[in-house]
N, C-alpha and C positions, 0 to 999 in steps of 0.2 A: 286708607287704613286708619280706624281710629286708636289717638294714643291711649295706654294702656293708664288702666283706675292707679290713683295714687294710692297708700296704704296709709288709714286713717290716721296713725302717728302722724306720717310727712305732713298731711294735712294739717295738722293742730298745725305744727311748727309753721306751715307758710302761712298760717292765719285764714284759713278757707273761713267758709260764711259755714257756723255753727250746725243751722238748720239741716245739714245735708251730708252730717255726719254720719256712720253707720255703730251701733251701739254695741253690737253682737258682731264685727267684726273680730276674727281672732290675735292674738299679739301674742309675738315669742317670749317665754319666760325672760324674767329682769334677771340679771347674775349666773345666767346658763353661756358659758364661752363653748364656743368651737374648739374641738381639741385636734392638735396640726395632726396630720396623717403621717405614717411611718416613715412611706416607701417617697422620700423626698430629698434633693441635693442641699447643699451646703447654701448655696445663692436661694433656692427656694425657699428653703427654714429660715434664713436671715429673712426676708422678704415677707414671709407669715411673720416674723414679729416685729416685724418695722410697721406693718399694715393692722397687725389687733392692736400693737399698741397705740395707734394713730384712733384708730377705731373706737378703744375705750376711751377716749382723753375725751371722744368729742360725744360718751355715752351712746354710743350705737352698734356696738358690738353683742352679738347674739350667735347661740348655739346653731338656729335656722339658718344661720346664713353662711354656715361653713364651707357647705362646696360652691357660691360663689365665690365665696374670697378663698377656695383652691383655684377656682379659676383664673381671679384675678394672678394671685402668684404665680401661675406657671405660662401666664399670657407676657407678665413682665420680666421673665428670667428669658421667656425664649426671645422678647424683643432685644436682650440685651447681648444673647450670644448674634443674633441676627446683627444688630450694629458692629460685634465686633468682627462676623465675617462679611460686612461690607465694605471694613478700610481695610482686607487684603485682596479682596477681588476685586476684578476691572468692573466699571462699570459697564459696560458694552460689552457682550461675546457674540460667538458666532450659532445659529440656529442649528443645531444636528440635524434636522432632518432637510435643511435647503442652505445652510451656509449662509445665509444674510445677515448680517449685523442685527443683533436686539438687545434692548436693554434686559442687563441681568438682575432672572428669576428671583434671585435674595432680596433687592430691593420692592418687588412685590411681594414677596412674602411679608417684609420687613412694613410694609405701608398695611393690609391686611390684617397684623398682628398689633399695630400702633391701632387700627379703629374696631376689636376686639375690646383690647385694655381699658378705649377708651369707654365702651359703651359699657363694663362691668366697674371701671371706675363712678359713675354717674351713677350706679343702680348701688353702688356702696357709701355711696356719699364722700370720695374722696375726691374731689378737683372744686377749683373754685364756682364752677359754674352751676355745680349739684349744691352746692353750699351756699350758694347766693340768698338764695327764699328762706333758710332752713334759721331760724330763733328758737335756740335753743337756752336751754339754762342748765348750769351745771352745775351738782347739788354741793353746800360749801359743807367744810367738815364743822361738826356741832362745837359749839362753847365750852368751853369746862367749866364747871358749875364754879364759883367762887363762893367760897364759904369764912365764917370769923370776920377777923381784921382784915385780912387780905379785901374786902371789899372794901373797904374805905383808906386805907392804905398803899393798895399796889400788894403786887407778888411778889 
């Protein structure tokens, strides 16, 4: 299976060879955020703004990319009740339908949900390893004009 096209942005940023840009690719508006969904918990909404605000710092937050990064959030809230019902469950139970020892369910689930997060992390640009190639620049806020004495004086 071949891996899937970068999106012309990531490309600048990892420094691709110019030539083989596409020009008419489309790109989500600049200053369009996602706006958080209603029907969402307390750990989730913390979660949505720990994740845009992370998002914006590093300029890559975008309207389009909302219901990933619902997914993201709700893949991280349920990995987090998942850890905390696997420090009270045993780890080994008994199989209902033949009684043999196996390891418990939660912890797959829990492993399942960790490489979720993970692949919707890497497609938001949040881990270090999505971030490695990514030169980015972040625009600095404008000068104030200095006008009179204050230019040869100080402010």
């Amino acid at each position: 299976m071949a891996r899937p096209r970068k999106p012309e942005a990531l490309r600048r940023l990892h420094g691709d060879k110019l030539d083989r840009f596409n020009p008419d690719e489309p790109t989500p508006l600049h200053g369009d955020e996602p706006v958080m969904p209603d029907a969402m918990s307390e750990a989730q909404r913390a979660e949505w703004n720990r994740t845009t605000r992370h998002l914006r710092a590093m300029g890559m937050l975008h309207a389009a990319d909302g219901p990933l990064i619902l997914a993201y959030v709700v893949a991280v809230e349920k990995l987090d009740r998942l850890r905390i019902k696997m420090t009270t469950e045993p780890e080994v139970v008994r199989n209902p339908s033949n009684g043999m020892p196996m390891e418990n369910p939660v912890f797959g689930q829990w492993l399942k949900t960790t490489s979720k997060m993970e692949a919707l992390s890497n497609k938001l640009g949040l881990n270090p390893s999505a971030r490695s190639g990514i030169r980015a620049t972040i625009a600095k806020p404008a000068a104030v004009p200095v006008s009179g004495g204050d230019r040869f004086f100080g402010a």
